[in-house]
N, C-alpha and C positions, 0 to 999 in steps of 0.2 A: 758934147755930142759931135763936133765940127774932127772930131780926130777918131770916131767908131773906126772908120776901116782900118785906121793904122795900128789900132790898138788890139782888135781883132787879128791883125797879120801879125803882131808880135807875140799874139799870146799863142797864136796857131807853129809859132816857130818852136817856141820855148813850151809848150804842152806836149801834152802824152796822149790827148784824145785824137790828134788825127786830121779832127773837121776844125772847119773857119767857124765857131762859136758867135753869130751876129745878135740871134735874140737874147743868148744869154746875156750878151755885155752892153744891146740895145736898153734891157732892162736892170741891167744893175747901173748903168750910171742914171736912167728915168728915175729907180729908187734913191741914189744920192743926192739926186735933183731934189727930191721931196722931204729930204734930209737937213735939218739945219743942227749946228753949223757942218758943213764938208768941205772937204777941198779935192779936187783932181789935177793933176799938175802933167804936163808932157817934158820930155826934154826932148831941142829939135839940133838937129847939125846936120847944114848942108841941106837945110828947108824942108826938111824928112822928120818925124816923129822917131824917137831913138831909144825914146822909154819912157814909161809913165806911173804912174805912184796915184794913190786912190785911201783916203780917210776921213775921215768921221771925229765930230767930239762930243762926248756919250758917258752917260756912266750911270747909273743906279740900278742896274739891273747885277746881281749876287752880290750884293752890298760894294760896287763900283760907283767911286764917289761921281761927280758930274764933270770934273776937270779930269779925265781921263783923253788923251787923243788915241786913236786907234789908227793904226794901218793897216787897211784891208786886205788890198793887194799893190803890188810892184811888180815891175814886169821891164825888159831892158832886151831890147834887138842882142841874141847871142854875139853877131859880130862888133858888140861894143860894152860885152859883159869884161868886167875888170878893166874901164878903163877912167872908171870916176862921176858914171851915171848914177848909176841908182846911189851914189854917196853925198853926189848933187841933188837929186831929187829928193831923198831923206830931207836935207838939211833946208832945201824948200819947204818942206811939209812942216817942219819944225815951228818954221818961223808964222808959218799960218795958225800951227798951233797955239802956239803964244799969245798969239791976237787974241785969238777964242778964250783964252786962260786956263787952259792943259795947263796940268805939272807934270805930271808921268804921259808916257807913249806905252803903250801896249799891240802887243800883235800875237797872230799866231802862226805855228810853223810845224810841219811835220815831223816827226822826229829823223824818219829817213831822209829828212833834205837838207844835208850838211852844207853843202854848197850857200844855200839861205840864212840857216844858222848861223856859220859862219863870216857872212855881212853881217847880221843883224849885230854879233859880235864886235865886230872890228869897228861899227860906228857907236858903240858903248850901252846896247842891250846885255844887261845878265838876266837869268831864270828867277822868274817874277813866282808870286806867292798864289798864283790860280791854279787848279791842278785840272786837267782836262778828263772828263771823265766820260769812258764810251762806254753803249751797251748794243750788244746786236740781237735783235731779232728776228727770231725763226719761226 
């Protein structure tokens, strides 16, 4: 909770809504607060908040066993996207994971956010066996 603002000004950089989102992120990390086990992790340079990483370890819900870790969200100051953040904070979360006794990491991702994909790629994510399935109503 001690980093809301700065995590709100990165997600306001790197989002598409526009607004400084505060209750939303007020209450998503009050929910990870109530959350066991979680972890939130910040990466700082230069005594500034630079990007931050957000997960969970969770699992029995669609036959998800319990050593599951999840990464919720990531999120990286544009002016320090590709320079080894979010591949640092990945490998933070990891290690938190481990503690808890994850074996697999799971996430999700748009399909139009290549950019995302991408990372999640290059730090040794392939296409998991869940299938995402929408419906819309009218």
């Amino acid at each position: 909770m001690n980093d809301l603002n700065a995590i709100v000004e990165i997600d306001h950089k790197i989002g598409k809504s526009g607004t400084r989102r505060y209750p939303y992120w007020r209450n998503k990390i009050e929910e990870l607060d109530n959350t066991s086990p979680y972890c939130s992790l910040v990466a700082e340079y230069e005594g500034r908040v630079r990007g931050f990483i957000l997960g969970t370890v969770s699992g029995w819900e669609f036959g998800v066993p319990n050593t599951v870790g999840w990464v919720d969200i990531i999120g990286v100051d544009p002016a320090y996207q590709k320079k080894g953040v979010a591949t640092t904070l990945f490998r933070a979360i990891l290690e938190e994971f481990k503690k808890e006794g994850a074996q697999r990491v799971y996430t999700l991702v748009r399909w139009e956010d290549w950019d995302l994909m991408s990372f999640f790629k290059s730090v040794g994510f392939s296409r998991g066996d869940i299938i995402n399935l929408e419906y819309t109503i009218e």
